[in-house]
N, C-alpha and C positions, 0 to 999 in steps of 0.2 A: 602542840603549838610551842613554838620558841617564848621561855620567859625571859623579863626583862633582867638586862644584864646594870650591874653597877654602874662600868667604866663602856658609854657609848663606840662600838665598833666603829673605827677611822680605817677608812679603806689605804689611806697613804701610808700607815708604817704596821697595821695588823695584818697584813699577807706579802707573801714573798711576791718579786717586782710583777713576776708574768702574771699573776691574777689581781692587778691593783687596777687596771682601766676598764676589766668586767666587773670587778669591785666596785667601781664607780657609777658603773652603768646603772648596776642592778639597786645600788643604795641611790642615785634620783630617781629612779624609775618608781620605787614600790614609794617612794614619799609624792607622787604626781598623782594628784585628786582626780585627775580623768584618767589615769591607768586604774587608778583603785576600784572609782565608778563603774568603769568596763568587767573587770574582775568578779565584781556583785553581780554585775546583768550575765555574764556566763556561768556562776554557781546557781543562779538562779533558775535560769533554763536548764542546765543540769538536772536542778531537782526536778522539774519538770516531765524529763524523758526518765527519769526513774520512776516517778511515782506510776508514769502510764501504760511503763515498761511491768511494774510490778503487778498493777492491775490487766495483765494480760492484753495489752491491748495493742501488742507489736512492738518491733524495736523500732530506732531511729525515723522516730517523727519530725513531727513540724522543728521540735524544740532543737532537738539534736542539728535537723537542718541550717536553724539560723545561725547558733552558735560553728557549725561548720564556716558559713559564709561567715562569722566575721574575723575567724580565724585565716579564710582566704584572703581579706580585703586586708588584713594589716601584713599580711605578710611581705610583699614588693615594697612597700613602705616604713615597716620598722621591724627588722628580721630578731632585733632581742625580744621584744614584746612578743610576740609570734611562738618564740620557744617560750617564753615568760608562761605564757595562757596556757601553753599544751599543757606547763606542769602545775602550775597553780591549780587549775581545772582540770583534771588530766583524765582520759580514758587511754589508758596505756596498752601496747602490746609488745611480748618478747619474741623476737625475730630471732630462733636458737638454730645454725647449721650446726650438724655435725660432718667433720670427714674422717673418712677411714683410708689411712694408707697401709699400702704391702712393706713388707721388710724391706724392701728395694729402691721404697722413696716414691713411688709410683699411686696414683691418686685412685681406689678403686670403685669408691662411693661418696656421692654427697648427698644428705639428706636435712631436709627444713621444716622445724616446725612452727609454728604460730601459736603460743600460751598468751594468756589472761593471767592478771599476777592472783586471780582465786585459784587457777590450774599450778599453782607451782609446787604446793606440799602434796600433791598427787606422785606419785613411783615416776621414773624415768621411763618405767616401761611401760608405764600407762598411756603415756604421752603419745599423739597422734603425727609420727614421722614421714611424711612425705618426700618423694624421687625431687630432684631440681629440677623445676619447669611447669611441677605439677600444681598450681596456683588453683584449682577450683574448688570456690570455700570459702576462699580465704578471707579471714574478715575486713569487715571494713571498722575501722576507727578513728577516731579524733586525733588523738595523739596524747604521747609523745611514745614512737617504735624506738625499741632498745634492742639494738643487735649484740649476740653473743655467739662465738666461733667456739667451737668445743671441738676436739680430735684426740684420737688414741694415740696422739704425737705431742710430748708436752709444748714443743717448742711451736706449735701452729696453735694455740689455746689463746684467749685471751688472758694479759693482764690481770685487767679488771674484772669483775663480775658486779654492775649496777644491780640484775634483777635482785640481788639480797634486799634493796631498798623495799623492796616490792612486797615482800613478805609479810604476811596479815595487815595488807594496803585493804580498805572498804571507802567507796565514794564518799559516803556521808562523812569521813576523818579524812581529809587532804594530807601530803607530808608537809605542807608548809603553808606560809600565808604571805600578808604583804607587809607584816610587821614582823618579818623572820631579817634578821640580817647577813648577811652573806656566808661568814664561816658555817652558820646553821642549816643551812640550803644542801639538799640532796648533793651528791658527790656528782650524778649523773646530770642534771640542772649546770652545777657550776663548770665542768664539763664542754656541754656545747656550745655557755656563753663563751667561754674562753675559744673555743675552736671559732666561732662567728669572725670574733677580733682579730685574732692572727693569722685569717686564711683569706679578710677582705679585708683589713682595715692596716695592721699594723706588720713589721716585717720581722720585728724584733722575739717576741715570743717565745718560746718553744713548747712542746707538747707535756704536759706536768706526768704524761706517763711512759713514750717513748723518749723524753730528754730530746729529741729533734723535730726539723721541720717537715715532715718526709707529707704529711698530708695539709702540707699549704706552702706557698710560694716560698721558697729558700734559692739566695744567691747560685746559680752553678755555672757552668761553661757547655753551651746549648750545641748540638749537634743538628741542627733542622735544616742549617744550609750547606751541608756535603751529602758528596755520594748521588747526588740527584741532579736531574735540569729541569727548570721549570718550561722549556719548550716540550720536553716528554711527558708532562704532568697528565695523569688519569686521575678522575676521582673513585675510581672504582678501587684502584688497583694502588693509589699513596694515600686511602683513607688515614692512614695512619700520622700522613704529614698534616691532612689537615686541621685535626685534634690538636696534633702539636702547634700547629700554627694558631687557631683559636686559644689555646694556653697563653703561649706566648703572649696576643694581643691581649686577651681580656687582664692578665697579671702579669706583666713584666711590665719595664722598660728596657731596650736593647740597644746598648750600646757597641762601635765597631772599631776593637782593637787591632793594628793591625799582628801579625801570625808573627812578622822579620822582628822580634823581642830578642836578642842576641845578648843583653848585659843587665847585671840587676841595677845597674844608673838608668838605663832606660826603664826597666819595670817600676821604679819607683818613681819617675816621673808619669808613665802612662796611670799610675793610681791617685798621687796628688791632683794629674787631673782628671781622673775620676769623682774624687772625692769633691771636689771646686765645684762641676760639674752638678752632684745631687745633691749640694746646699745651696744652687742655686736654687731650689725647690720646682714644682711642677706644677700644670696645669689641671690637675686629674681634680682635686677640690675646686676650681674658680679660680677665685684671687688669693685663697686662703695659706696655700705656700707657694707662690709666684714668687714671692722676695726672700722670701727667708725661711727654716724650719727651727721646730716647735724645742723648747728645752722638754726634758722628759714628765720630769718631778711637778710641772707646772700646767700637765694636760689634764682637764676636767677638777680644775680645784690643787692649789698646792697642800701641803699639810699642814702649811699656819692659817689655811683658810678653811680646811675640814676641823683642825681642833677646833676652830673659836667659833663654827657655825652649829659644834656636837655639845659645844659646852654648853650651861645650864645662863642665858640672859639677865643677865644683873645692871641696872642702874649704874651702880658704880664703877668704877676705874676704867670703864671703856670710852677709846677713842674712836676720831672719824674711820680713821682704817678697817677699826672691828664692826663694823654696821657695813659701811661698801661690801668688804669680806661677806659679811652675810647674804648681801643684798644678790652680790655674783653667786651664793650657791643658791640660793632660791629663784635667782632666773635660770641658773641649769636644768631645774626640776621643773619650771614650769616650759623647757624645751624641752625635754626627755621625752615626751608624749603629745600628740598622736605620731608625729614622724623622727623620724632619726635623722636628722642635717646633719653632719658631722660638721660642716663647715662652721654654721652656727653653733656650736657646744664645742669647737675648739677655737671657737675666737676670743685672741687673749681681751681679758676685760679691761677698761680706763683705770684703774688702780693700779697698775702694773705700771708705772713708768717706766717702758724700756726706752733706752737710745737717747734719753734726753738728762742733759748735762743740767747741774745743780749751780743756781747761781747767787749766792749769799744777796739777802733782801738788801744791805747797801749798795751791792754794785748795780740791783736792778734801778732804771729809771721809769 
């Protein structure tokens, strides 16, 4: 378990910019007294299907059952919490392909196996490697599945390697709790918070291991309306448009430049108004950026409202400011749970005077 550190973790200036709104996430989330609640009721059922597990009496029971369903019922409703449970409570599996290429480049085998992180300091060749396709077996689990690409190609390998996290992992010792703070959280955990964020929520991002957006929505110049007519459309036969089309609507917006750009006076006009364009903000939240969008540094708490809400509460020397301040991070936390609103947890709070002009108490009447 994570011991207590000196100098309280501030998600605003202790991680670099792309993991500071999972940062935020995950710091109201584990201080939300019905996140925590929830947490207990699935360690607890946990214990449950182990003890009845150990007493021979079958695997995934009643226990195992309901903890599945409530890992179902939060998920369409608050997709961090969701990953949050898998690991906090976790029955994990490693989802390990391997492929073998010819000198040629040419792909001659795939094989997959399915490990338990107690199977991991077993031999490689111990390991039960299956053809692609061949799924009968396969376990079934709770979560959270860790995929890892392995090849006799270095350049097809994974990065990363999470299952090391995994290594003399036992139920009864979790890797973390809800008193762990963010830096201390498994690499694999901070991971798919951060994928959640910048693949449905934010644009800005990037991947903290490929450095790009390659696996979520990234600006580019879409080819979906050449080469085709939509009087010829087959769905059999442009399956492949309709993908792209579903892409498109669920995560874009598409804007129609015209092609005749002849001068960089006009490209830098057709961007200013672009730019005009997507600070007018959009419809996708409600009313939430209809008028205007968000400053960055000021989403889920600025950092003069995480110090003074991380500091240690004193009588003394504080003003009205320092108490609202609090008052707005502890209504964050008590929205962080049961649902994710984004709308709600980015609305900026009444302490924030923006747009309104300061008029010295003489000239007021």
């Amino acid at each position: 378990m994570a011991e207590a550190t000196e100098h309280p973790f501030n998600p605003c200036c202790d991680v670099p910019v792309d993991e500071q709104i999972p940062a935020k996430i995950w710091e109201l989330l584990r201080r939300n007294v019905a996140f925590r609640k929830r947490v207990a009721q699935l360690r607890r059922l946990d214990e449950i299907e182990r003890s009845v597990h150990q007493q021979g009496k079958g695997y995934h029971g009643s226990a195992w059952e309901k903890s599945c369903a409530l890992l179902r019922k939060v998920k369409p409703v608050h997709p961090f919490a969701h990953v949050a449970f898998m690991w906090l409570v976790p029955e994990p599996l490693l989802n390990i392909c391997r492929l073998t290429y010819a000198r040629n480049g040419k792909l001659l085998r795939k094989q997959v196996c399915p490990l338990v992180p107690t199977q991991l300091d077993k031999p490689e060749g111990a390991w039960l490697w299956r053809s692609e396709g061949s799924h009968l077996g396969w376990p079934t689990v709770r979560g959270p599945e860790i995929h890892l690409l392995t090849s006799n190609k270095r350049k097809r390998c994974d990065r990363v390697i999470f299952r090391n996290e995994w290594r003399g992992w036992k139920p009864e010792a979790p890797l973390f709790d809800c008193d762990t703070p963010w830096p201390e959280t498994p690499a694999g955990f901070r991971h798919a918070f951060m994928f959640l964020w910048r693949s449905r929520y934010d644009s800005r991002p990037d991947n903290p291991i490929t450095r790009n957006r390659d696996d979520s929505p990234q600006p580019h110049e879409t080819g979906f309306f050449r080469g085709w007519n939509l009087s010829d459309f087959n769905v059999t036969r442009d399956l492949a448009k309709v993908l792209t089309f579903d892409d498109l609507a669920c995560n874009y917006r598409v804007f129609a430049v015209p092609r005749t750009i002849l001068t960089k006076g006009t490209a830098d006009a057709m961007g200013k108004w672009l730019a005009a364009e997507l600070k007018q903000g959009n419809e996708y939240y409600g009313r939430l950026l209809k008028r205007r969008l968000f400053n960055e540094r000021e989403l889920l708490g600025s950092g003069v409202e995480w110090r003074e809400f991380l500091q240690a509460s004193s009588a003394s020397e504080k003003n009205t400011h320092f108490y609202r301040r609090r008052r707005y991070l502890n209504s964050l936390i008590a929205k962080a749970y049961p649902c994710f609103d984004i709308a709600a947890l980015l609305a900026p709070p009444k302490h924030r005077a923006r747009g309104k002009q300061y008029v010295p108490k003489v000239r007021q009447k």
